[in-house]
Each structure stands twice: as C-alpha cells, then as structure tokens.
DOMAR-801873 format. One record per residue (C-alpha): x, y, z; residue in one letter; residue number from 0. Coordinates in nm, 3 decimals. Layout:
REM DOMAR-801873
@east: X, north: Y, up: Z, residu: a, num: NUM
...
//
This chain:
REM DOMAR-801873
@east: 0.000, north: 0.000, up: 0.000, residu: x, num: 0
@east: 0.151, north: 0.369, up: -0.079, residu: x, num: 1
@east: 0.242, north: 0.523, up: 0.216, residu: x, num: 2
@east: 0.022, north: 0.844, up: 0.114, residu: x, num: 3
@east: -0.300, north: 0.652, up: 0.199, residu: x, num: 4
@east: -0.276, north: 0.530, up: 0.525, residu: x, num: 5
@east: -0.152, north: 0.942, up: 0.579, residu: x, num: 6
@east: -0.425, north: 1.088, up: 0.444, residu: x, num: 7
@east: -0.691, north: 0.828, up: 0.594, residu: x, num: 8
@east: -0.515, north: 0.921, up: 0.964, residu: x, num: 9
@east: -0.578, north: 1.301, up: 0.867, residu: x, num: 10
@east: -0.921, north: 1.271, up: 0.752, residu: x, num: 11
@east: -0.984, north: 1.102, up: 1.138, residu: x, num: 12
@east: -0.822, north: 1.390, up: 1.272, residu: x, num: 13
@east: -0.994, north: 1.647, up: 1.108, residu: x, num: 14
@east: -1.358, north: 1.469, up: 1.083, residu: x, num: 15
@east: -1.305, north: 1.420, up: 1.470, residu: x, num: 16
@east: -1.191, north: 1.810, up: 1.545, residu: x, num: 17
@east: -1.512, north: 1.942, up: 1.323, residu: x, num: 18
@east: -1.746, north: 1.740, up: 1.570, residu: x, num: 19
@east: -1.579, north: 1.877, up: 1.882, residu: x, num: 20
@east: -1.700, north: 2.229, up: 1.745, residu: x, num: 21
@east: -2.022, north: 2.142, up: 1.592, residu: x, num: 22
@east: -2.351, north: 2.225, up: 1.771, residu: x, num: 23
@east: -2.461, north: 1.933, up: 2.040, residu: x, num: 24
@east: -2.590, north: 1.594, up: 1.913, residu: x, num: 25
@east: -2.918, north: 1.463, up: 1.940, residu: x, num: 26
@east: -2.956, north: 1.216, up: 2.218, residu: x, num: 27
@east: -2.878, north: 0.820, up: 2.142, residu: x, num: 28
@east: -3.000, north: 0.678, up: 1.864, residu: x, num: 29
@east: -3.192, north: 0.376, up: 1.894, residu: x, num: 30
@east: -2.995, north: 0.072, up: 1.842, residu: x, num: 31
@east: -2.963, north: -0.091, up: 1.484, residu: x, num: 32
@east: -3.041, north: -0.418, up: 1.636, residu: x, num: 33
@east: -3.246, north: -0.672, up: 1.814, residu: x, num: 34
@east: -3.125, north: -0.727, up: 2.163, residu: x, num: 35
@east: -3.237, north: -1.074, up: 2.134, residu: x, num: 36
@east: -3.082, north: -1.347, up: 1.939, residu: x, num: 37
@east: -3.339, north: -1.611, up: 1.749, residu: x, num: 38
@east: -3.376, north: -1.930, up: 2.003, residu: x, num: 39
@east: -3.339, north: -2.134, up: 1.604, residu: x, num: 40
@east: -3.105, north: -2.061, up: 1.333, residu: x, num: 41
@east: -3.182, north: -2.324, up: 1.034, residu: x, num: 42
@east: -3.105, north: -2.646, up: 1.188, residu: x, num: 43
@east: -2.944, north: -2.492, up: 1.508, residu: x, num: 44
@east: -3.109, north: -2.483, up: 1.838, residu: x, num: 45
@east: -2.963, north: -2.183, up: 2.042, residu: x, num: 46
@east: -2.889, north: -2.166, up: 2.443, residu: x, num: 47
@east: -2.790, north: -1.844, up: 2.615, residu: x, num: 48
@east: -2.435, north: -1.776, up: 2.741, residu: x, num: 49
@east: -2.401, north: -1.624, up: 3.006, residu: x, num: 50
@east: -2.112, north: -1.277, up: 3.001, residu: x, num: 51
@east: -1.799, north: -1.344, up: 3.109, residu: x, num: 52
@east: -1.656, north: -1.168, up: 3.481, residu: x, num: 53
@east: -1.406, north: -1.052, up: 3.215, residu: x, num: 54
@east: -1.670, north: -0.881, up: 2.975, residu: x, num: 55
@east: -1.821, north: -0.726, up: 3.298, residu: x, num: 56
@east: -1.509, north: -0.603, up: 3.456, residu: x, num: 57
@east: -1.358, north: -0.465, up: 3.120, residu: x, num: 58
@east: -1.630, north: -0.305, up: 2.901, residu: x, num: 59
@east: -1.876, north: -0.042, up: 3.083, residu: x, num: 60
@east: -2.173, north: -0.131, up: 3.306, residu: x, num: 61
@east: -2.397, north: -0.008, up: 3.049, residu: x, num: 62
@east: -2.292, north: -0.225, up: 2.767, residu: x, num: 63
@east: -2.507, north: -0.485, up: 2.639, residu: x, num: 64
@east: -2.483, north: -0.836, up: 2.546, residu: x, num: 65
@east: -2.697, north: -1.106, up: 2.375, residu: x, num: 66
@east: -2.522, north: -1.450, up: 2.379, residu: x, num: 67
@east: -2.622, north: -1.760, up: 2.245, residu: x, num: 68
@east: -2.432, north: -2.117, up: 2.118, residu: x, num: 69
@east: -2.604, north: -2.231, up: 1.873, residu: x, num: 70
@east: -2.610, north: -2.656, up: 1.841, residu: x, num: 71
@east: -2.703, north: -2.932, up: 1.575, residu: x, num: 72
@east: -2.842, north: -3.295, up: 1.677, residu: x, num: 73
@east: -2.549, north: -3.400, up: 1.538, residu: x, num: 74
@east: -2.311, north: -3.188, up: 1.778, residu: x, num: 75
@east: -2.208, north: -2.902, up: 1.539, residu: x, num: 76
@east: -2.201, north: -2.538, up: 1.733, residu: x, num: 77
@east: -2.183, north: -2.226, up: 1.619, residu: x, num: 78
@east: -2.151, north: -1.910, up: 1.856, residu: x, num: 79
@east: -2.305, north: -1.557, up: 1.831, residu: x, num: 80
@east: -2.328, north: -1.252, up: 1.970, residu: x, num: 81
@east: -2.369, north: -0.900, up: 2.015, residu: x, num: 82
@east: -2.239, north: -0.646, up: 2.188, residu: x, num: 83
@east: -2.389, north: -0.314, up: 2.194, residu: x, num: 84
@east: -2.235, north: -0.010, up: 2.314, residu: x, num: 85
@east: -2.404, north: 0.223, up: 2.583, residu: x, num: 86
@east: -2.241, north: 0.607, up: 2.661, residu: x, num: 87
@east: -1.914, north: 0.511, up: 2.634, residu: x, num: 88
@east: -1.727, north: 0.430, up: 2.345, residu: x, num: 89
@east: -1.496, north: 0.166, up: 2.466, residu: x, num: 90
@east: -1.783, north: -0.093, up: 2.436, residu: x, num: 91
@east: -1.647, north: -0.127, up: 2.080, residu: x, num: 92
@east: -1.356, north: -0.256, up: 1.928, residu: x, num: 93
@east: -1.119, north: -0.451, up: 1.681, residu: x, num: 94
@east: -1.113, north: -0.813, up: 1.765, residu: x, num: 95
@east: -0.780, north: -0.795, up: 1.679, residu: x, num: 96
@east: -0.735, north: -0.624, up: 2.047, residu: x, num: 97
@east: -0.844, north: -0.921, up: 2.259, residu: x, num: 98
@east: -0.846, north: -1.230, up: 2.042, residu: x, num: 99
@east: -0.439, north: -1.273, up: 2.120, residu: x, num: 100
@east: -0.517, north: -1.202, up: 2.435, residu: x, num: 101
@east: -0.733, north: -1.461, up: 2.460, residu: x, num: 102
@east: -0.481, north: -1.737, up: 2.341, residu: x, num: 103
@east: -0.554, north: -1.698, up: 1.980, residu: x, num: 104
@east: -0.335, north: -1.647, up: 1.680, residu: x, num: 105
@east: -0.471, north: -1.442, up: 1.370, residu: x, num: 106
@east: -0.347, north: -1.615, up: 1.061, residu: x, num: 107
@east: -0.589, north: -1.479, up: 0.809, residu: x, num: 108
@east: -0.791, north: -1.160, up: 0.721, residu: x, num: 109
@east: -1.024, north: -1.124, up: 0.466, residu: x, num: 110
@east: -1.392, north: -0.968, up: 0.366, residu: x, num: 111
@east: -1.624, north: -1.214, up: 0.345, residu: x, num: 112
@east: -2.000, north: -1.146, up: 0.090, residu: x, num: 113
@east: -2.261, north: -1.359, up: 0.258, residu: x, num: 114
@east: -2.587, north: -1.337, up: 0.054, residu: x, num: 115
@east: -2.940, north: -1.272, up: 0.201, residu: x, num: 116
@east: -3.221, north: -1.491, up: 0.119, residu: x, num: 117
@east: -3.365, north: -1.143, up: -0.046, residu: x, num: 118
@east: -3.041, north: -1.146, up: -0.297, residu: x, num: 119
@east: -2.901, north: -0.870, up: -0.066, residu: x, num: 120
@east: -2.533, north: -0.894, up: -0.011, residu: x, num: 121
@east: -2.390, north: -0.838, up: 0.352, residu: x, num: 122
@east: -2.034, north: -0.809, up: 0.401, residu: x, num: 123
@east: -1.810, north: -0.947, up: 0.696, residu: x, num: 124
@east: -1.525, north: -0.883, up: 0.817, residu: x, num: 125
@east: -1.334, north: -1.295, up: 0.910, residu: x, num: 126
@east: -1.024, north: -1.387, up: 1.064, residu: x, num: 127
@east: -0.887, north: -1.701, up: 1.086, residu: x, num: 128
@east: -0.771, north: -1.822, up: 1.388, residu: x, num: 129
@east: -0.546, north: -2.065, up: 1.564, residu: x, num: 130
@east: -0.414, north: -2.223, up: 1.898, residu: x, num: 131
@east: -0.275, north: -2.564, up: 1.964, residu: x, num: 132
@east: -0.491, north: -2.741, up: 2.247, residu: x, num: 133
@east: -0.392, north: -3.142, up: 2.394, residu: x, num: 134
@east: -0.649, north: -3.419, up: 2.344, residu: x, num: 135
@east: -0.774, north: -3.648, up: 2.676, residu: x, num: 136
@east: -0.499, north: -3.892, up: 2.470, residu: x, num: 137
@east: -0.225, north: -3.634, up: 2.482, residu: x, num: 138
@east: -0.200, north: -3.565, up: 2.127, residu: x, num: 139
@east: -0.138, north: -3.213, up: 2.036, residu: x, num: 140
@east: -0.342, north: -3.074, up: 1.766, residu: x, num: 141
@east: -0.390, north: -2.689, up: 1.596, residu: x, num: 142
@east: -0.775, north: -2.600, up: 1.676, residu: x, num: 143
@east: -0.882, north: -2.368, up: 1.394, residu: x, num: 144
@east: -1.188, north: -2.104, up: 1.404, residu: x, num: 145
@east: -1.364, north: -1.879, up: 1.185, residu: x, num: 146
@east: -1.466, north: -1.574, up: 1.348, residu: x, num: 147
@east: -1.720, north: -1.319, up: 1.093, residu: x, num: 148
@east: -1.786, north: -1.022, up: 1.226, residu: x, num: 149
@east: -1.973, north: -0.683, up: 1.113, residu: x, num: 150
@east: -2.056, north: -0.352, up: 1.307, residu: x, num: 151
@east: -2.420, north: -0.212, up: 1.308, residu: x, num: 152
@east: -2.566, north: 0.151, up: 1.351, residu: x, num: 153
@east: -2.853, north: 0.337, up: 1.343, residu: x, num: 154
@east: -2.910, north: 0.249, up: 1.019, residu: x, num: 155
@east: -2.605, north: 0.195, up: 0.882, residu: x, num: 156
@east: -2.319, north: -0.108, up: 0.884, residu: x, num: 157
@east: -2.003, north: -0.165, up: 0.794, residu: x, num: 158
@east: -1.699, north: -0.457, up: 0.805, residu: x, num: 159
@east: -1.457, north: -0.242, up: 0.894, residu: x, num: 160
@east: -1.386, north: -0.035, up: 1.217, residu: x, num: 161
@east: -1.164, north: 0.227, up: 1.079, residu: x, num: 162
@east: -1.496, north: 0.264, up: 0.830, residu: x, num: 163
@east: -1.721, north: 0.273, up: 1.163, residu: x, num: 164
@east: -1.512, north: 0.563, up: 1.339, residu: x, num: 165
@east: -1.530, north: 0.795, up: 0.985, residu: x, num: 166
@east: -1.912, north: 0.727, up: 0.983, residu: x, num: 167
@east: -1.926, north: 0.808, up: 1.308, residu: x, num: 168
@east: -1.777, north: 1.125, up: 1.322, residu: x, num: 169
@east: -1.941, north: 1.204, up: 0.949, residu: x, num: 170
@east: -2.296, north: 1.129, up: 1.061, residu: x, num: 171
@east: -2.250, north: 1.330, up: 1.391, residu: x, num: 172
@east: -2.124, north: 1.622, up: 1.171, residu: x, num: 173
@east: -2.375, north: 1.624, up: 0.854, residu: x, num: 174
@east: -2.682, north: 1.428, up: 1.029, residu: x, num: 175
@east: -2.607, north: 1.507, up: 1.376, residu: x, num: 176
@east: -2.668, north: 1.147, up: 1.465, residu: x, num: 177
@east: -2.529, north: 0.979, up: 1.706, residu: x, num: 178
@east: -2.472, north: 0.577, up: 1.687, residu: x, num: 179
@east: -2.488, north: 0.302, up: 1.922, residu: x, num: 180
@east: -2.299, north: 0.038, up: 1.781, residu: x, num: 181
@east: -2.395, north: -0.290, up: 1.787, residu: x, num: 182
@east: -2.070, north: -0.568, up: 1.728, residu: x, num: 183
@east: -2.251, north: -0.906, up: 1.604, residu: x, num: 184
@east: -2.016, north: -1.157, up: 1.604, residu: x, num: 185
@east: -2.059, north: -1.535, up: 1.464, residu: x, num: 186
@east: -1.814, north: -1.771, up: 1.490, residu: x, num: 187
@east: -1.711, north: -2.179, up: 1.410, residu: x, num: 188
@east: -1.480, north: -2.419, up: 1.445, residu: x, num: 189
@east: -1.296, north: -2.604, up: 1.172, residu: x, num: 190
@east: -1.364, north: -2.992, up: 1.253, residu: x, num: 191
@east: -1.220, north: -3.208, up: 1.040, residu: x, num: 192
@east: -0.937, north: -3.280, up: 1.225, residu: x, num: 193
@east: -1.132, north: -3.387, up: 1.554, residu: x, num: 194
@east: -1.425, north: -3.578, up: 1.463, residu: x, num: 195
@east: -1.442, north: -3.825, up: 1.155, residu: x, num: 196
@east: -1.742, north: -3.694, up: 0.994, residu: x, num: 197
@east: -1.577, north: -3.283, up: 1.092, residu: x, num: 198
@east: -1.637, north: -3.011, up: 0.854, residu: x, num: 199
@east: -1.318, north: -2.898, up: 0.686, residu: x, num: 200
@east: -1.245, north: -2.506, up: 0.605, residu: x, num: 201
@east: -1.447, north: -2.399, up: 0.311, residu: x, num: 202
@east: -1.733, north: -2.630, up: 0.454, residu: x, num: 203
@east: -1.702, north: -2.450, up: 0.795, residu: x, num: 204
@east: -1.731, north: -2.099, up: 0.585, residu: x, num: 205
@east: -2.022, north: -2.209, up: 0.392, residu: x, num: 206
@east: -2.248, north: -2.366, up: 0.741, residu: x, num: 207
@east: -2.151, north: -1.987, up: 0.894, residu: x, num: 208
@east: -2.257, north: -1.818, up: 0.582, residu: x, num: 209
@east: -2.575, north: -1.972, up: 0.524, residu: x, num: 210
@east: -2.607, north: -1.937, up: 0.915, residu: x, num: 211
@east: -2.583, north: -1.546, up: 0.900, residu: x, num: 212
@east: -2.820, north: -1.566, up: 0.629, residu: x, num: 213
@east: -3.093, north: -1.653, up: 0.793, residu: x, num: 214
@east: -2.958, north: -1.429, up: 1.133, residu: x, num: 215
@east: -2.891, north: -1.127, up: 1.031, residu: x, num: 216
@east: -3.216, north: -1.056, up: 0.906, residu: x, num: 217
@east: -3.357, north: -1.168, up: 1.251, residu: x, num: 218
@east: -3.176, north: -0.905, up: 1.403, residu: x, num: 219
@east: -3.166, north: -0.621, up: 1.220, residu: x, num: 220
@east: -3.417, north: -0.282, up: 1.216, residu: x, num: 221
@east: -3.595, north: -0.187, up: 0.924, residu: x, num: 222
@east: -3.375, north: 0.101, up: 0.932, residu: x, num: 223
@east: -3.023, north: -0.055, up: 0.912, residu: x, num: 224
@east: -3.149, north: -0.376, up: 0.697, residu: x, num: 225
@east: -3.200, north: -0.100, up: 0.474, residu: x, num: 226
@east: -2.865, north: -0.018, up: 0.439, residu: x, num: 227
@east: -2.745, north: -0.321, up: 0.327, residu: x, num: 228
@east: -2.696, north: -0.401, up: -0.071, residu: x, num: 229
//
C-alpha cells in the first residue's frame, strides 16, 4: 500500500473528529440498529444463552449490552453468536484484533467475506482465521482452527470495517447530527475435520456460517439498518 493513503486516511480522522468537537450538540442516542435478542433457532441450530464473562463485565462499561447464544445441531455441530452493543461510552467497541491474542488466539488470516441474504441482498463481513494448539484427553497435540465473521451495526447503517465505523461516526454526527450506538454481532465456528471423523473442513465450515448469517442477520436487524445493506 503507498504510504500516502494510510496518511491521508489518519488526517481525515483527525480532522472529521476536530469538526465534531465544534459542531452544535448531538441529538440524544440513537436507537440501536439491532435486536437485543438473538433467534432461540437458526436453520437447523437450536440456540442456548451464554451467560457474560466476569471478564466482559469487569472490562467493558456497566452499560454495555450483550446477547449471547451457542447455537447446536443434533449432530453436535455449534456455532456461537453474539452482540455487543455499546451504551455512553465508546470503549464498548472494538477490533477483535485487540483481545483475540489475548485470549490465546493467533490471527493467521484476514479477509472480507459477501454472505448473501435470502432477499439477494449482499452483507459483508469482516473474518479472521484463527489458531491455537490445544492437547487431546490422549495427549496428542493438535492446531484447533476457528472462523470468526464479524460486522458492526448503527442506526441504520453497517459496515466490516472499524476504521470505516469511526469515519461514519464522526461524518454522521457532523452532517446528520446522529449519534450511533454500535452494535458488534459476532458469529463464529470451528474447523472440525481434524477432531471428529465426519468434521467439517475449512471452506465447509465458511459455507455452514454463511448460510447461518443468512438466515440471522435478518432476525436481528431494524428496518432502518437492513436497509442499508446491498
């Protein structure tokens, strides 16, 4: 990438963020872009709340908001989601990139992912790949893989990228005088094929959690910010 772009993008930030600090008062919070309550069934998936971490609590602020749920085949195949949705303070939100390492993970893939709506729409993600070597009850050692798609939801916009979030943020408080409360939706699986016999290798892990958004995203989205998407 030249090194005029990433430059220009950090002055644009600067100067988008200094023309809100002097522009009149925003309107009170928005009302969120999402649902606050996950589907109890996603296609074949049966969902079960999860409860928030002590580390969730004690790190993000009290008025945060979380819907959890781990979603489960008869056949044993889970897939997690959530959403966290910001309250008053901003730090509610961030790049996964943040606390995924410091959760044990390594990222060893980025990419935008196109999942299409029933509708023909076409949502974009945001997915890393993860990794992290965990033992078996034999002792074997094995490399546990993940897919983790994420996407960030407004008032009635979205986006896959945060750097994209903070400019619409500051934009939309400038030229709308809107103010956003950010919703993070998160959904997430586990590469398989190299612990069960019948697993589901990558690209079949990527298609289950596409097909899966599919039919979420829908679920939880406003009229508004369903709007928004293509």
């Amino acid at each position: 990438m030249p090194l005029w772009k990433p430059i220009a993008l950090f002055i644009a930030v600067v100067l988008t963020q200094l023309l809100c600090w002097v522009s009149p008062g925003n309107k009170g919070d928005m009302q969120a872009g999402v649902v606050m309550k996950l589907p109890v069934f996603v296609e074949d998936y049966s969902g079960f709340e999860e409860d928030v971490s002590a580390a969730e609590k004690q790190i993000l602020p009290a008025d945060t908001e979380f819907a959890k749920r781990v979603y489960q085949t008869l056949d044993g195949y889970a897939i997690n989601a959530q959403i966290v949705l910001s309250g008053g303070a901003r730090q509610s939100i961030h790049r996964p990139e943040v606390c995924l390492p410091a959760q044990g993970w390594t990222i060893s893939g980025s990419e935008v992912v196109p999942v299409m709506l029933n509708d023909g729409r076409e949502l974009k993600c945001s997915m890393l790949t993860l990794t992290r070597d965990i033992t078996l009850a034999d002792g074997e050692t094995i490399t546990l893989r993940n897919l983790f798609l994420y996407w960030y939801v407004g008032h009635d916009v979205y986006t896959h990228s945060n750097m994209q979030r903070i400019l619409m943020s500051s934009f939309d408080r400038l030229t709308r005088n809107v103010n956003h409360r950010w919703a993070y939706v998160i959904v997430s699986g586990t590469v398989t094929d190299n612990l069960r016999p019948d697993g589901l290798d990558y690209q079949e892990t990527l298609t289950e959690l596409k097909e899966f958004i599919a039919e979420l995203a829908p679920a939880i989205l406003t009229a508004d910010a369903e709007a928004a998407v293509d």
